[in-house]
C-alpha positions in Angstrom: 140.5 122.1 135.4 140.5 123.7 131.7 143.2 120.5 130.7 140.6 118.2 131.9 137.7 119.5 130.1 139.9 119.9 126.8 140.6 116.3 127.4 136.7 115.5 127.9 136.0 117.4 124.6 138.7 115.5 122.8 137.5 112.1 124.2 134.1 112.5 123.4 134.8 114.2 119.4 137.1 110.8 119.2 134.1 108.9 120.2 131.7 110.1 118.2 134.3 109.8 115.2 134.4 106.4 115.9 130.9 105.4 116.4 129.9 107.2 113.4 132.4 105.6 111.0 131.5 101.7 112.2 127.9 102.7 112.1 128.6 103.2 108.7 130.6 100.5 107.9 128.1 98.0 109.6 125.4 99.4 108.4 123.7 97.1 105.3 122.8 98.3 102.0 119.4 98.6 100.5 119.1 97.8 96.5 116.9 99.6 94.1 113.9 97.9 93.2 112.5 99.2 90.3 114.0 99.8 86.8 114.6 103.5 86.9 114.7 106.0 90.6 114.6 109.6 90.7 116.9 110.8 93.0 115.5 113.9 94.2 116.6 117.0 96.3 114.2 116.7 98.8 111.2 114.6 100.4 108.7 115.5 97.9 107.6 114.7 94.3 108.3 118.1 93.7 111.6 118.4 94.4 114.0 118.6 91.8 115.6 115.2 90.1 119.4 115.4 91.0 120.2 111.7 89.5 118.8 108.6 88.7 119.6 105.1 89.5 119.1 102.2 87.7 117.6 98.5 88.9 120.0 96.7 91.7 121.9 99.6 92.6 123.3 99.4 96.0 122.7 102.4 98.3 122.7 103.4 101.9 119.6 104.7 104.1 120.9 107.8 105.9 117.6 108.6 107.0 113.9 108.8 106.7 111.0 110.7 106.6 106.9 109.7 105.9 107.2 107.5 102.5 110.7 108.5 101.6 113.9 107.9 102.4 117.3 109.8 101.8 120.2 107.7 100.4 124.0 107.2 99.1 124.6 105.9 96.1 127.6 103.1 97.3 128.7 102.7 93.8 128.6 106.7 93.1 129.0 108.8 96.4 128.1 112.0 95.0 124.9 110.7 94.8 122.8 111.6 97.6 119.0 112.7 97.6 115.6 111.4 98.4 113.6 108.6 97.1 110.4 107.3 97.3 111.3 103.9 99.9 109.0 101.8 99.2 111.6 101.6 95.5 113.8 99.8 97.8 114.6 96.6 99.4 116.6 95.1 102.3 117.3 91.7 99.5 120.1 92.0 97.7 119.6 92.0 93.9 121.7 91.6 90.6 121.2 93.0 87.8 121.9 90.9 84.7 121.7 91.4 81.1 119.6 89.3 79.0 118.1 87.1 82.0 115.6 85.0 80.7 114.6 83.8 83.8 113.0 86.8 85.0 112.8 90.5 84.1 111.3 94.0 86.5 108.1 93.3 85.1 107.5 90.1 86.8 110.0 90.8 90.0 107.1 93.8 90.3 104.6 91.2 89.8 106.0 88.9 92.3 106.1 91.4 94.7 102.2 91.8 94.4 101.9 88.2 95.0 100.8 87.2 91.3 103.1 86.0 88.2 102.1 85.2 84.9 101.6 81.6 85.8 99.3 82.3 89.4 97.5 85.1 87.2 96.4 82.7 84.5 95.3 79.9 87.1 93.5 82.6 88.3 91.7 84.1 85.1 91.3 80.0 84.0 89.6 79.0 87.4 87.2 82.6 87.9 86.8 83.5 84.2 88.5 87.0 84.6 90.9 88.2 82.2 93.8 90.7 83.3 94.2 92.1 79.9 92.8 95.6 80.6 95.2 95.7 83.9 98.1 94.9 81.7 96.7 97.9 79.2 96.8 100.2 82.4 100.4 98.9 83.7 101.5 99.8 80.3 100.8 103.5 80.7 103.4 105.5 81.6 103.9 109.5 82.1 107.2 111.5 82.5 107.3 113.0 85.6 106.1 116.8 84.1 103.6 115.0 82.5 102.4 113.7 86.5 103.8 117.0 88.0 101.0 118.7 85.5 98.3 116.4 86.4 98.5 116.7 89.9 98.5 120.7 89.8 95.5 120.9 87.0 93.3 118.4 89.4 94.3 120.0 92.3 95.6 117.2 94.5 97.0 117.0 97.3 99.9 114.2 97.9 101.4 113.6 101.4 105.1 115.1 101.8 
């Protein structure tokens, strides 16, 4: 009787070693969306950046929780952490140096639905003008910077 469950336990260890390494194998990659991702040590905006990838890189989903979503660096497998998902998409991108087709700016753009081209039919046809939005989406903080404003307004952001 012991022999049999010894063989059950080795069966089912085999199994799962199995399972586990095709799930892996099958399982597609997600690419970074954005120009620069903290890769942080847990699910929060306050967890501490570990690494950073850079626009295009290929990474798996090993799991996820509320609005982020832990990954594997394919190209760098030491890399593992947590990222904000929505930084990441099922399409499969490539960087490319000195595209002048398109650049993050307007891939971000065409994500919202508007481009350069849709924005100006738009200002032209309603007589609006986008330049103050374009001020704004120049801003940009370094994370202590954000980490400080959140803490001195008291806000509260979801895990």
């Amino acid at each position: 009787m012991m022999k049999k469950h010894f063989f059950l336990f080795i069966l089912f260890i085999l199994i799962s070693a199995s399972l586990s390494a095709k799930s892996k194998k099958e399982t597609k990659p997600f690419y970074v969306s954005v120009d620069s991702l903290s890769v942080r040590d847990k699910a929060s905006f306050f967890g501490e950046e570990t690494a950073e990838l850079s626009y295009a890189s290929p990474v798996y989903l090993l799991d996820e929780k509320k609005s982020w979503a832990k990954i594997q660096s394919i190209d760098d497998e030491e890399i593992i952490g947590w990222v904000n998902a929505k930084s990441l998409t099922k399409k499969k991108l490539i960087a490319s140096e000195g595209n002048a087709d398109t650049n993050a700016n307007e891939l971000a753009l065409a994500g919202k639905g508007f481009n350069k081209a849709i924005e100006g039919a738009y200002s032209e046809e309603y007589e609006v003008s986008f330049d103050q939005v374009d001020e704004i989406e120049g801003y940009s903080l370094s994370d202590e910077e954000l980490v400080d404003f959140i803490r001195e307004g008291k806000l509260n952001l979801p895990d």
